[in-house]
C-alpha positions in Angstrom: 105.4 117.0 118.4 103.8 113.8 116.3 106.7 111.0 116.7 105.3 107.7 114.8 108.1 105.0 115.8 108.4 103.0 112.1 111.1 100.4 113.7 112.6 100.4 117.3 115.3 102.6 115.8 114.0 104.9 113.5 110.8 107.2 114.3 109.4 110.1 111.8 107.8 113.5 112.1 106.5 116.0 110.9 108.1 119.6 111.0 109.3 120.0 114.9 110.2 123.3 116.6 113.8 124.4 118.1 112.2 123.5 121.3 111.6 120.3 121.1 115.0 118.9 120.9 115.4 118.6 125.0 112.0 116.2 124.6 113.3 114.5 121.7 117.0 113.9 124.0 114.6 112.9 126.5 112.6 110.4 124.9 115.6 108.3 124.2 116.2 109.5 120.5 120.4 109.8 119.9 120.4 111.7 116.5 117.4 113.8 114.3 117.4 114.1 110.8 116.5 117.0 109.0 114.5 115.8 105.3 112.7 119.1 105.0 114.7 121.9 102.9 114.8 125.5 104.2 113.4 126.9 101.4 109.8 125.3 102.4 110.0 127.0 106.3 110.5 130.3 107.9 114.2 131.0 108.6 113.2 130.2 112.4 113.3 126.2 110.8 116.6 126.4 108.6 118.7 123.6 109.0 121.1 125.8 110.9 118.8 126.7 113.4 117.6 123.4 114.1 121.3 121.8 113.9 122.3 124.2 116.8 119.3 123.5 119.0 119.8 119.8 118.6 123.2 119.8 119.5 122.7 121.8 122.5 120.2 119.0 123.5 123.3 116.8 123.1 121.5 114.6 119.9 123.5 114.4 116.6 121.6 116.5 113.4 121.9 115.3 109.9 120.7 117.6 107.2 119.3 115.1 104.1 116.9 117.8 102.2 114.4 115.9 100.2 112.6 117.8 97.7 109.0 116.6 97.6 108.7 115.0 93.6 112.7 115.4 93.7 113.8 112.2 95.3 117.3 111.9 94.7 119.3 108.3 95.2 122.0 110.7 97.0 118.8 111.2 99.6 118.9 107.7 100.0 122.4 107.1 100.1 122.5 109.8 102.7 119.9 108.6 104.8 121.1 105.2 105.0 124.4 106.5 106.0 122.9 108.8 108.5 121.0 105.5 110.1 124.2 103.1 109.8 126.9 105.7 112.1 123.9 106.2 114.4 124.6 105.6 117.8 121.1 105.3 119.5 117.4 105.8 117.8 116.5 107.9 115.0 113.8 110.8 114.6 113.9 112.0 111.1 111.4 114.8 110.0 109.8 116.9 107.2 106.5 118.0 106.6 104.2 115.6 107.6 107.1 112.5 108.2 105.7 111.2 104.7 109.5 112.1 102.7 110.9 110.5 105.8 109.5 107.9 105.7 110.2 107.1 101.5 113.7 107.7 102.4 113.4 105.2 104.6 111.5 102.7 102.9 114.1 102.9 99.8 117.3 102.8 101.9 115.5 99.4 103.5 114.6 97.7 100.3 116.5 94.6 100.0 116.6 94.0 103.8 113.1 93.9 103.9 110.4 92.8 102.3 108.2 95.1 99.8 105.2 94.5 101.8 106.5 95.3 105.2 108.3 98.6 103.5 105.0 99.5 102.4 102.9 98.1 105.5 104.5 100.0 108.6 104.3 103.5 107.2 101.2 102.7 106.6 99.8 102.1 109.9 100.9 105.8 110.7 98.5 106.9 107.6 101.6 106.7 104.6 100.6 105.8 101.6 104.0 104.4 100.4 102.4 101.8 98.1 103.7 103.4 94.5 106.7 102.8 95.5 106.7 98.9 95.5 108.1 98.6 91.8 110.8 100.2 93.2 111.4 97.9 96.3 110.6 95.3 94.6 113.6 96.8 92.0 116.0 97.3 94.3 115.4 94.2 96.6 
């Protein structure tokens, strides 16, 4: 497990097993989110699986599939409504954290700045920075 805190309250990821979820509970992280979709994993990954084993760990599990080039303003939405009813810290995961961490980003712009949006990933090796016409847009 590869948690890269981006805020206090939101941390991505990439892909994490079934058993992690007790270390993730333990680490102080309320609710996981789920940006990869199950047709990139083994079935031992689909959302189902992983929604069960979180909630056995006693964390929340949203299920927000991004496909990668398929960005969808109802990812966003969903994301930023995932982060606004949670209760405690966030862990959202895909891949390699990188989708997570767009979805962030774009669910941020207008609360902060472009450069900051940008600038965190990007000290956990996310290269966010074609996205700036877009914060920039929606600030």
């Amino acid at each position: 497990m590869d948690i890269r805190p981006l805020t206090e309250a939101y941390a991505v990821s990439p892909q994490i097993d079934p058993a992690d979820f007790a270390a993730i509970k333990a680490a102080g992280y309320a609710m996981v989110i789920d940006n990869r979709p199950d047709g990139e994993i083994p079935p031992s990954h689909h959302t189902d699986v992983m929604a069960e084993a979180a909630r056995a760990a006693g964390l929340e599990f949203v299920a927000n599939p991004v496909i990668g080039g398929a960005l969808t303003l109802a990812n966003v939405e969903a994301q930023a409504a995932a982060m606004a009813r949670a209760t405690g810290p966030i862990l959202a995961y895909c891949a390699s954290g990188n989708r997570s961490s767009i979805v962030w980003a774009l669910s941020q712009a207008g609360q902060r700045s472009a450069d900051e949006l940008i600038g965190i990933p990007a000290r956990h090796g996310y290269n966010l920075e074609a996205l700036r016409p877009q914060l920039e847009a929606r600030g």
